[in-house]
MIZAZA-233401 format. One record per residue (C-alpha): residue number from 1; residue in one letter; chain; x, y, z. Coordinates in nm, 4 decimals, padded with zeros to 6 digits. Example, Ala and Ser with C-alpha at 12.3 -4.5 7.8 and 13.67 -1.06 7.14 Angstrom:
// residues 2
+-----+------+------+----------+----------+----------+
| pos | code | unit |     east |    north |       up |
+-----+------+------+----------+----------+----------+
|   1 |    a |    A |  01.2300 | -00.4500 |  00.7800 |
|   2 |    s |    A |  01.3670 | -00.1060 |  00.7140 |
+-----+------+------+----------+----------+----------+
//
This chain:
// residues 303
+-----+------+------+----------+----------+----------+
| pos | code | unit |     east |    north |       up |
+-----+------+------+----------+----------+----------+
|   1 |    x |    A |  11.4755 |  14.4206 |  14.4721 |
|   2 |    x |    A |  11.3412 |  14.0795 |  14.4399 |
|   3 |    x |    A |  11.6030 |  13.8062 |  14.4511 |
|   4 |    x |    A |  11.5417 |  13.4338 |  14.3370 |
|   5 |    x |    A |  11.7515 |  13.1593 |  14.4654 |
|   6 |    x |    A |  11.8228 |  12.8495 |  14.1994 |
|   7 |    x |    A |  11.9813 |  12.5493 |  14.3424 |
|   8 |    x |    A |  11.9767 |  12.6264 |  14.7180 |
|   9 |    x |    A |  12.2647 |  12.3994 |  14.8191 |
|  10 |    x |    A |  12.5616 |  12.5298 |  14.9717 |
|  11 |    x |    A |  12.6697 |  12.8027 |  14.7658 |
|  12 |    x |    A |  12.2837 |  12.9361 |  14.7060 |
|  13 |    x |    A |  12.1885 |  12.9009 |  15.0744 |
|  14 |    x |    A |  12.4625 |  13.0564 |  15.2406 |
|  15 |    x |    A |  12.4343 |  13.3683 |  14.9792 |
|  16 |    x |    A |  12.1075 |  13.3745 |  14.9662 |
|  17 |    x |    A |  12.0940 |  13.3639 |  15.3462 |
|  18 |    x |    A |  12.3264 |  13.6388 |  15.4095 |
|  19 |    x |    A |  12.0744 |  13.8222 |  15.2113 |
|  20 |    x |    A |  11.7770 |  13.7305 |  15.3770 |
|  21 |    x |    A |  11.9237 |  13.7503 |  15.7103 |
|  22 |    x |    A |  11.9661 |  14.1254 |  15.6114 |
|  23 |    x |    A |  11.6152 |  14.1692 |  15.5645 |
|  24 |    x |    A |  11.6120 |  14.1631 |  15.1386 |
|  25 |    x |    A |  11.3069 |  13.9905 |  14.9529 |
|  26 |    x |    A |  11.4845 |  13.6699 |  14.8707 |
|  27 |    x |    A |  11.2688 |  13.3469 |  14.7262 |
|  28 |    x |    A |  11.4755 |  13.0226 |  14.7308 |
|  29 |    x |    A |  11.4408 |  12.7082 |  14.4730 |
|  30 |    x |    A |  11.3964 |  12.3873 |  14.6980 |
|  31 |    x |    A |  11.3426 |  11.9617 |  14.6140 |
|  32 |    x |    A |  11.4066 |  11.7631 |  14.8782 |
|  33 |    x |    A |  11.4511 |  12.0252 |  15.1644 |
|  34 |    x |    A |  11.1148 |  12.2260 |  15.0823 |
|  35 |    x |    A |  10.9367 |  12.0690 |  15.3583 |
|  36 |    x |    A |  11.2450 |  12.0945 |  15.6306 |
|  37 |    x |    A |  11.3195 |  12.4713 |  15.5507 |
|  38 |    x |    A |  10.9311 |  12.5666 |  15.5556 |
|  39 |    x |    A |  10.9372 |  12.3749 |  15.8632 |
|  40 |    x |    A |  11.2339 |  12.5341 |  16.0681 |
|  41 |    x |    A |  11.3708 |  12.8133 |  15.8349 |
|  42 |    x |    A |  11.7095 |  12.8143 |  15.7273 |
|  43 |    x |    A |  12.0392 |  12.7678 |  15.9207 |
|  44 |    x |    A |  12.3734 |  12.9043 |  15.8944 |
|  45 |    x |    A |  12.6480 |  12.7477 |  16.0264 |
|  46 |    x |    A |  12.9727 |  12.9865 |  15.9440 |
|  47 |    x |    A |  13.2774 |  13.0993 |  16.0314 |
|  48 |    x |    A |  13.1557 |  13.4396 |  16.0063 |
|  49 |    x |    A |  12.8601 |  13.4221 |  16.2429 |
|  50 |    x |    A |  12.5871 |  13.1657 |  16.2655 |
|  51 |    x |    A |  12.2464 |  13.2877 |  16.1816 |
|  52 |    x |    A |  11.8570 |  13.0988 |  16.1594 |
|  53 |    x |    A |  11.5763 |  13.2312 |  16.0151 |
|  54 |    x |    A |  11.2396 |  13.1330 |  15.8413 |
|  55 |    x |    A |  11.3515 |  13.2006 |  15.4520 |
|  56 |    x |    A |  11.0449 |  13.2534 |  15.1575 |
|  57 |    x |    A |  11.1152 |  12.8873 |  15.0448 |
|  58 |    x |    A |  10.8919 |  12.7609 |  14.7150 |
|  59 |    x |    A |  10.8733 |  12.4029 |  14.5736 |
|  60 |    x |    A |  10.8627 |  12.5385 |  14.1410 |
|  61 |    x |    A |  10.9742 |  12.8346 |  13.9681 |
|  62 |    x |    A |  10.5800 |  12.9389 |  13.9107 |
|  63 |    x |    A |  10.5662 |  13.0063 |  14.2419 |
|  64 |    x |    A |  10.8278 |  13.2151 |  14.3127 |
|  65 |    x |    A |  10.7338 |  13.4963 |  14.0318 |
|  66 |    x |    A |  10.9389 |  13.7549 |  13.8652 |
|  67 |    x |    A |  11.2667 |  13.8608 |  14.0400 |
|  68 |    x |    A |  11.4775 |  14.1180 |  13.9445 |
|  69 |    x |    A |  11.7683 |  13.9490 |  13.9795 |
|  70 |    x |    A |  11.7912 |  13.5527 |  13.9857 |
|  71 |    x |    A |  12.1213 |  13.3504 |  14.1243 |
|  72 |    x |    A |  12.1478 |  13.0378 |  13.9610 |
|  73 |    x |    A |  12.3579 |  12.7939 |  14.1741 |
|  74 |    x |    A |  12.2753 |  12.4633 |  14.0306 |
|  75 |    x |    A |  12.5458 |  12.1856 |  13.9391 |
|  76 |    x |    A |  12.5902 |  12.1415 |  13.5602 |
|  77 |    x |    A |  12.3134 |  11.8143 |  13.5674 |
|  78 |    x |    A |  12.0566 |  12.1033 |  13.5991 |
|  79 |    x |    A |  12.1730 |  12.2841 |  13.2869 |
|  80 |    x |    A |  11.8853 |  12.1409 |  13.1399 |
|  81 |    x |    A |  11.6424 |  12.3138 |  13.3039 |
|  82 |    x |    A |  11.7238 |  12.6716 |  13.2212 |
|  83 |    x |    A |  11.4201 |  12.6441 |  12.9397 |
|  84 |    x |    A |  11.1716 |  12.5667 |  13.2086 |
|  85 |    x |    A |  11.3029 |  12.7759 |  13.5069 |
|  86 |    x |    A |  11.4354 |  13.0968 |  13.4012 |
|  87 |    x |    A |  11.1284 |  13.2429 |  13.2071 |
|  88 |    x |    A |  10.8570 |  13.2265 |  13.4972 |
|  89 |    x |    A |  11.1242 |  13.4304 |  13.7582 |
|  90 |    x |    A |  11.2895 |  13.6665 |  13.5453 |
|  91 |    x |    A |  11.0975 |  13.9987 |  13.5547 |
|  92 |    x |    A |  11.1434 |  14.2324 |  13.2910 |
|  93 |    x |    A |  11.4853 |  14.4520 |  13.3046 |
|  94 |    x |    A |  11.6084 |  14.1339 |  13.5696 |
|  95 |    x |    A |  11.9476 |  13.9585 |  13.5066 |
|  96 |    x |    A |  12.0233 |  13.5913 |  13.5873 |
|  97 |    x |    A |  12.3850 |  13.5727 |  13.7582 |
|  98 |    x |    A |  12.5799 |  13.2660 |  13.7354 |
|  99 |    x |    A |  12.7554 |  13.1316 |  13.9691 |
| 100 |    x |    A |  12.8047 |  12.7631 |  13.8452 |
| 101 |    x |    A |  13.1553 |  12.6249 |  13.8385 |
| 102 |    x |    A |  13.3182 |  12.5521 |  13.5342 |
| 103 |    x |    A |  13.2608 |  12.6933 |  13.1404 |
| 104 |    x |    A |  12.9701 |  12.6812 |  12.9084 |
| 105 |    x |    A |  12.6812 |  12.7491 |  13.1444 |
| 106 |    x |    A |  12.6419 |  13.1098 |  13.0637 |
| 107 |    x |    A |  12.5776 |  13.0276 |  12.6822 |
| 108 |    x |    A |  12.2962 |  12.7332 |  12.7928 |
| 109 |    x |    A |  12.1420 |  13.0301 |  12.9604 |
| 110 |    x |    A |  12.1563 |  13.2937 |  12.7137 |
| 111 |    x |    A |  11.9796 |  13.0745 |  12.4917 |
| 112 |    x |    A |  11.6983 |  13.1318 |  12.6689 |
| 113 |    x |    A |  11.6715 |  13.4375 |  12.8167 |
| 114 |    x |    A |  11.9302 |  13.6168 |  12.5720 |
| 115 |    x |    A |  12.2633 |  13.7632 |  12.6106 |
| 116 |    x |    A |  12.2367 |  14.1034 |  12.7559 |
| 117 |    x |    A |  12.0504 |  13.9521 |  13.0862 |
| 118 |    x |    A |  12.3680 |  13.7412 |  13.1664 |
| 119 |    x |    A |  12.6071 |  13.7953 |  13.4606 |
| 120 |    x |    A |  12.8992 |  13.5813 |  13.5369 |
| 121 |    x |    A |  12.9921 |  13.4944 |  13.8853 |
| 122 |    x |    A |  13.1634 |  13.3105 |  14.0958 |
| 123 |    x |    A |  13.1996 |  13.1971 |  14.4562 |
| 124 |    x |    A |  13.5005 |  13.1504 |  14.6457 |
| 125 |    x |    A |  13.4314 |  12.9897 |  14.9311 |
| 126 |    x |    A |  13.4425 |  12.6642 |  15.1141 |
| 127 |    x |    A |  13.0992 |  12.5290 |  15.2423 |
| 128 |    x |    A |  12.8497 |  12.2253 |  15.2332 |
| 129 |    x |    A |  12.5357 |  12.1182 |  15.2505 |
| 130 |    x |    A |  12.4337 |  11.9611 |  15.5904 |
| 131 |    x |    A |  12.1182 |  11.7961 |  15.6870 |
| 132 |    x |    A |  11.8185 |  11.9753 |  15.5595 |
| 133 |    x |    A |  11.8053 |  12.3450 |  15.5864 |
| 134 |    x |    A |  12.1363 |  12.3787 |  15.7214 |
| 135 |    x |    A |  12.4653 |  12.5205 |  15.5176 |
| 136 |    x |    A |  12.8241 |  12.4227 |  15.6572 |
| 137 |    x |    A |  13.0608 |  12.7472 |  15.6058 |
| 138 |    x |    A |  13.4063 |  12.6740 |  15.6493 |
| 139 |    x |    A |  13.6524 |  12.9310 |  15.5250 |
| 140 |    x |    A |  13.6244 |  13.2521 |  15.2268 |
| 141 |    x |    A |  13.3389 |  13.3162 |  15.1215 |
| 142 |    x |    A |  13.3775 |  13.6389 |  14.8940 |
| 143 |    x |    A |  13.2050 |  13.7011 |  14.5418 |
| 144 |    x |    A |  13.3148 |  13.8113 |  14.1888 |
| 145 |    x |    A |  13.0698 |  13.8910 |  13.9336 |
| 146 |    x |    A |  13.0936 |  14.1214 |  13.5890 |
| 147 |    x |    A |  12.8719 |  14.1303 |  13.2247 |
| 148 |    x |    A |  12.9923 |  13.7807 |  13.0460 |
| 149 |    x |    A |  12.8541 |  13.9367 |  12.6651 |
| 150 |    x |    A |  12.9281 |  14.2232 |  12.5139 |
| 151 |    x |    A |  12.5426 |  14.2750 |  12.4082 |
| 152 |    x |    A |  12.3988 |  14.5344 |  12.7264 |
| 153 |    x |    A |  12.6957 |  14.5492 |  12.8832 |
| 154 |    x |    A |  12.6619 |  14.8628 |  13.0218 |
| 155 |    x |    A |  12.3302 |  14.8130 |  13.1665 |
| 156 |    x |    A |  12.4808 |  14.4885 |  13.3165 |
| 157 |    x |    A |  12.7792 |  14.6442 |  13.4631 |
| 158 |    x |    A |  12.5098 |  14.8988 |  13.6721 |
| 159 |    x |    A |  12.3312 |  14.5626 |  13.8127 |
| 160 |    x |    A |  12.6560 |  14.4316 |  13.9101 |
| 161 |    x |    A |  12.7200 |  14.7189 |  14.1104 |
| 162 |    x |    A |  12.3699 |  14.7144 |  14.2873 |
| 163 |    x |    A |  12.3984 |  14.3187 |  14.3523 |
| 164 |    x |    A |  12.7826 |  14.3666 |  14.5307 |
| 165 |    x |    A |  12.6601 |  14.6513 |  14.7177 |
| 166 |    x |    A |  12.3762 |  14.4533 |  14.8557 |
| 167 |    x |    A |  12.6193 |  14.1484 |  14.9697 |
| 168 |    x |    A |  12.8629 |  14.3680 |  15.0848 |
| 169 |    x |    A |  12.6196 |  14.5032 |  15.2891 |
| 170 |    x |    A |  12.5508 |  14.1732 |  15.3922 |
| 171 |    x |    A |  12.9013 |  14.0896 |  15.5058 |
| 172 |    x |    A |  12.9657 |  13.9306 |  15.1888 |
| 173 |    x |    A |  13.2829 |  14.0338 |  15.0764 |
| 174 |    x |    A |  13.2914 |  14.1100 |  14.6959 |
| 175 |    x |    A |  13.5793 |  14.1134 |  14.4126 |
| 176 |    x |    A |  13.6072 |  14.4899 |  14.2392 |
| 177 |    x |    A |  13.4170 |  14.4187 |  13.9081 |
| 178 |    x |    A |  13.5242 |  14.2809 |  13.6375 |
| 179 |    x |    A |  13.5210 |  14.0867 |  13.2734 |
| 180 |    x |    A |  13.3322 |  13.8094 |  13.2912 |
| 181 |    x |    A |  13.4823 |  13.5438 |  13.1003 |
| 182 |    x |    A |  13.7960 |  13.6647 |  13.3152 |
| 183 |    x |    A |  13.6170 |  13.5815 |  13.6223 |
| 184 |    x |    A |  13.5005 |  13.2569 |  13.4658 |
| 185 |    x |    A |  13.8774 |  13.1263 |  13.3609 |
| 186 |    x |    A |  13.9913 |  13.3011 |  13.7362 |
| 187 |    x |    A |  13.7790 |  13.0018 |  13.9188 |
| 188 |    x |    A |  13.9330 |  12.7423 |  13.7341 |
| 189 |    x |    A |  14.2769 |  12.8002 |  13.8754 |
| 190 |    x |    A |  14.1524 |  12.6773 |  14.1560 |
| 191 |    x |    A |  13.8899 |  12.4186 |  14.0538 |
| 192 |    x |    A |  14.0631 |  12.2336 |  13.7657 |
| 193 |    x |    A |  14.3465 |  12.1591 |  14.0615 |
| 194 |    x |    A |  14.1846 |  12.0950 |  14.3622 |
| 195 |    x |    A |  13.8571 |  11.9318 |  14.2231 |
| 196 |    x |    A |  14.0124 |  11.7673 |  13.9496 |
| 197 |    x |    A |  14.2735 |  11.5754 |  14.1403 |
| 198 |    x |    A |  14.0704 |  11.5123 |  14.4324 |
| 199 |    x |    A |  13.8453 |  11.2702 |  14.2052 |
| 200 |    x |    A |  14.1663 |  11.1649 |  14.0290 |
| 201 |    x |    A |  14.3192 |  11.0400 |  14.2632 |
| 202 |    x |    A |  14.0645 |  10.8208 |  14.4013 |
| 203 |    x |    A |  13.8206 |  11.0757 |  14.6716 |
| 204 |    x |    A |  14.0488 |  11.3008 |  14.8837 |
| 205 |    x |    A |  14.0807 |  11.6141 |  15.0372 |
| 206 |    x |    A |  14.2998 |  11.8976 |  14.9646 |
| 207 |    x |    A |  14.5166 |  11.8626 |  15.2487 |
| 208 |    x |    A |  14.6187 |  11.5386 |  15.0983 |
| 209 |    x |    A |  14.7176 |  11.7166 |  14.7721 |
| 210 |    x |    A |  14.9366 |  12.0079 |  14.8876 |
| 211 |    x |    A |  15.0878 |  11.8006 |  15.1448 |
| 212 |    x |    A |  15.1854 |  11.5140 |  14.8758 |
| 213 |    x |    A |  15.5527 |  11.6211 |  14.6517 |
| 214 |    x |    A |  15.3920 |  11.4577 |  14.3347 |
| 215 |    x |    A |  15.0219 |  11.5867 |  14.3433 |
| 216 |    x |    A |  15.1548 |  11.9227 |  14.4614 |
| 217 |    x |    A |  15.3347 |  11.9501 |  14.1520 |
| 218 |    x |    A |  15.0491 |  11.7877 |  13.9529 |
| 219 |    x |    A |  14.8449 |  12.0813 |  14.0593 |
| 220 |    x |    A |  15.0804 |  12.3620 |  13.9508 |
| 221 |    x |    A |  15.1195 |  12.2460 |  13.6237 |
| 222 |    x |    A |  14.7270 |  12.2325 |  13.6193 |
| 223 |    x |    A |  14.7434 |  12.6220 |  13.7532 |
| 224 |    x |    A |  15.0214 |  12.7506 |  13.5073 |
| 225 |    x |    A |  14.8337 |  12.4862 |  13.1940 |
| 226 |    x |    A |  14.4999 |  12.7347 |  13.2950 |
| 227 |    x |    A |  14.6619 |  13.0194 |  13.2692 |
| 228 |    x |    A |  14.7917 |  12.9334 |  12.9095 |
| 229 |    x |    A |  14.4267 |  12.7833 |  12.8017 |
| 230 |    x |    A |  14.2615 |  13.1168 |  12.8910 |
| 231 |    x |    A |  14.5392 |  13.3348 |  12.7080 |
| 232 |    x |    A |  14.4875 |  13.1661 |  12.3848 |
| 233 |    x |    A |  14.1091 |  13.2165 |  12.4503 |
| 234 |    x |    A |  14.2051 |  13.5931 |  12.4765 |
| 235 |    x |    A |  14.1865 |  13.6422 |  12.8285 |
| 236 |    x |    A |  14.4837 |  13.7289 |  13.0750 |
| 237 |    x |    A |  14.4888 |  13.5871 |  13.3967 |
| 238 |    x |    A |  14.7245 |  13.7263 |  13.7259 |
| 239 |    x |    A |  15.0196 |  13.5392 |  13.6822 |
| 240 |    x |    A |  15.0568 |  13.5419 |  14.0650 |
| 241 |    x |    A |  14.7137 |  13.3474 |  14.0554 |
| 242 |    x |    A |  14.8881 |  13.0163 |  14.0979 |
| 243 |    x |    A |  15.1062 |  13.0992 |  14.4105 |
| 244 |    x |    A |  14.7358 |  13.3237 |  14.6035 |
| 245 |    x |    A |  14.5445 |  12.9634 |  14.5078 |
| 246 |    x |    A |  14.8231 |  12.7356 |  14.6397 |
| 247 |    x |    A |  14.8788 |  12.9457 |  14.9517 |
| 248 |    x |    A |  14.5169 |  12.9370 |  15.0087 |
| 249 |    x |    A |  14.4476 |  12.6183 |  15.0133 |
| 250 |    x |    A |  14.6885 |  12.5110 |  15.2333 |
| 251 |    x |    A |  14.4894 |  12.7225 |  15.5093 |
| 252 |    x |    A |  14.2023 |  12.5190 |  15.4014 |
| 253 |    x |    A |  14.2772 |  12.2057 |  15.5931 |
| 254 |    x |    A |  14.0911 |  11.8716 |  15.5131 |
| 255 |    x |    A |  13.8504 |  12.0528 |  15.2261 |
| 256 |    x |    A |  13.6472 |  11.8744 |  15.0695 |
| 257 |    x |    A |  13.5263 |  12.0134 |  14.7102 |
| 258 |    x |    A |  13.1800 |  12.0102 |  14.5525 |
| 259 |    x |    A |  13.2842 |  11.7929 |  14.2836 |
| 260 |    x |    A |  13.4487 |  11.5136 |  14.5651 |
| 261 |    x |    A |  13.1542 |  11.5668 |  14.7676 |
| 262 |    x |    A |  12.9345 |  11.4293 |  14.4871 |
| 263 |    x |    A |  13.2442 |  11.1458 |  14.3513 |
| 264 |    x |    A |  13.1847 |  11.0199 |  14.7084 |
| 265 |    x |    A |  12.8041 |  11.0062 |  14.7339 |
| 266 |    x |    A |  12.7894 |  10.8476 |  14.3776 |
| 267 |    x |    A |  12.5981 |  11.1447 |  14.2241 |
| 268 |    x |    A |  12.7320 |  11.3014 |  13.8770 |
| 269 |    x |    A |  13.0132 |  11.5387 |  13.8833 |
| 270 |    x |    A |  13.0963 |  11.8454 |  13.6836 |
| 271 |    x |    A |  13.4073 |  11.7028 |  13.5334 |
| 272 |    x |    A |  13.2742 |  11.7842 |  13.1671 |
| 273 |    x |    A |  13.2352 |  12.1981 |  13.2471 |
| 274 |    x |    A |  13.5559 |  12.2239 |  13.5471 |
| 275 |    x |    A |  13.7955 |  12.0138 |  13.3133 |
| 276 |    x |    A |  13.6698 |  11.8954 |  13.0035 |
| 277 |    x |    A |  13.5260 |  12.2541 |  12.8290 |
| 278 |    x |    A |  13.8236 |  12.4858 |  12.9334 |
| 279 |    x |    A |  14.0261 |  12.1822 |  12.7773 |
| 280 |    x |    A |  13.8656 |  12.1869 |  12.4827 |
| 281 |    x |    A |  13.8569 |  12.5311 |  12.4506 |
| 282 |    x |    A |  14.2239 |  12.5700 |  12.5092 |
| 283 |    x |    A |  14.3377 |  12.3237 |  12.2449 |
| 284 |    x |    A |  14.0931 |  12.4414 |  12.0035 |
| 285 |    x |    A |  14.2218 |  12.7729 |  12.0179 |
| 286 |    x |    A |  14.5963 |  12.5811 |  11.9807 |
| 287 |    x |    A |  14.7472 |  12.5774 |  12.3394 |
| 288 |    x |    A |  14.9304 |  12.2588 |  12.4166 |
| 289 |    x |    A |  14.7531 |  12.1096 |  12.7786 |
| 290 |    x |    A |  14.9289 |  11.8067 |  12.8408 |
| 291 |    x |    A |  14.8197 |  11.7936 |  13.2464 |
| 292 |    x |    A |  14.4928 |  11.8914 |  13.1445 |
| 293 |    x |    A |  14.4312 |  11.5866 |  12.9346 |
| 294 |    x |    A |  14.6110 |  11.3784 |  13.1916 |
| 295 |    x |    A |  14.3627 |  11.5083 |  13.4278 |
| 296 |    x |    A |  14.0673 |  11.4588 |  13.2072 |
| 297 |    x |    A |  14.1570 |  11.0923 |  13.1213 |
| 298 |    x |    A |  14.2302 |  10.9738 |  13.4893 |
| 299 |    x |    A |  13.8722 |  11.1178 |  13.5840 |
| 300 |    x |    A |  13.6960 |  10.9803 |  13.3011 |
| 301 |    x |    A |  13.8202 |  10.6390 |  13.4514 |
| 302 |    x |    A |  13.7139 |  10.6978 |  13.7839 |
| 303 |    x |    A |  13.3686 |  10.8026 |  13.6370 |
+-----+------+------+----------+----------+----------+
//
């Protein structure tokens, strides 16, 4: 199977890695680090084992050809390139998995390549870019993925299977499958939170929000608000999910989330698909989200 890599930050280098590291044909997406990774490969730098290798690393989509499966990792800024990326390495019978935070994504990418080619996913795990060529794995680290559209779902469901056999193989733990607006709405317990408030409240870590009474309490109500936004969109979420994400990150020490990462360096966030789409979604479907549009008001002054 051959495996394209779209936005080889964190979360597309350290699962593409893991992959290539176990010897699969994987082709990675690079900008700025194209010359660095061609240079001195690709390094690993995880809680689970460090690894370094020279990685097929390409500088356009032309270049890398048709894969059979492509991972699309980019932040939401990149949405816009879907048009011009995903036809040239999507081979005929391929899917494109998702695993880009927040809602709406999946839809920008059916558009192009149409709905029975879509897979939802999403990563759980806690890990950053370092300097070029070189991924920062901290904690998790495990994988969820399932058919987002009804339209080939069957055939979808099959290449989910393949894909989480090949990462478990590769020491990637991986979620039993499952619906993939579920698994979609299932991130966001977590990332409305944790991301959310970390901007919010002015650029900290997650240790600062469990530890504080007030933002602890903030981020509960976010929790138990997702859960209602994604039952009046139709889909049931673990009750218990609040109390797992909670207890989790409190192992995660002084985290710092994708979204804070880029508040910090001045780049654009994903505040419009983590907060401001399930938000909209929820209300237009008729749940009342008070945090939620607390949440999405503080960032949009911040921003």
């Amino acid at each position: 199977m051959k495996i394209a890599i779209l936005g080889s930050g964190a979360v597309g280098g350290y699962y593409g890695g893991r992959l290539a590291q176990a010897g699969h044909d994987v082709r990675f997406l690079y900008r700025s680090e194209l010359d660095a990774v061609r240079s001195n490969g690709l390094r690993l730098e995880s809680v689970d084992g460090n690894w370094q290798g020279p990685v097929q690393a390409f500088g356009s989509a032309q270049e890398i050809g048709p894969c059979d499966a492509v991972v699309v990792a980019f932040k939401s800024a990149q949405a816009d390139l879907f048009p011009e990326i995903l036809p040239p390495v999507l081979a005929p019978g391929g899917f494109v998995v998702c695993l880009m935070n927040g809602l709406g994504h999946e839809e920008l990418i059916a558009e192009v390549v149409g709905p029975s080619r879509v897979v939802a996913g999403a990563a759980f795990i806690c890990a950053e870019r370092g300097e070029p060529g070189v991924v920062h794995h901290y904690a998790v680290g495990g994988l969820s993925m399932g058919p987002y559209f009804e339209e080939g779902r069957e055939a979808a469901m099959d290449f989910c299977r393949k894909m989480s056999e090949l990462f478990e193989a590769a020491g990637v733990p991986c979620k039993p499958l499952g619906d993939g607006a579920g698994i979609k709405w299932g991130k966001l317990v977590w990332n409305v939170p944790f991301s959310g408030l970390s901007v919010w409240a002015g650029g900290i870590t997650t240790d600062k929000i469990v530890s504080d009474p007030f933002l602890r309490s903030f981020a509960q109500e976010l929790m138990e608000e997702v859960l209602v936004a994604a039952g009046a969109c139709g889909v049931e979420l673990d009750p218990r999910a609040p109390g797992r994400n909670m207890k989790q990150t409190e192992g995660m020490g002084a985290y710092r989330p994708s979204m804070l990462v880029d508040f910090l360096a001045g780049r654009p966030i994903e505040w419009e698909a983590i907060v401001d789409e399930p938000l909209r979604r929820g209300e237009a479907a008729g749940a009342r989200l008070p945090r939620m549009r607390e949440l999405l008001e503080g960032i949009r002054a911040r921003v």
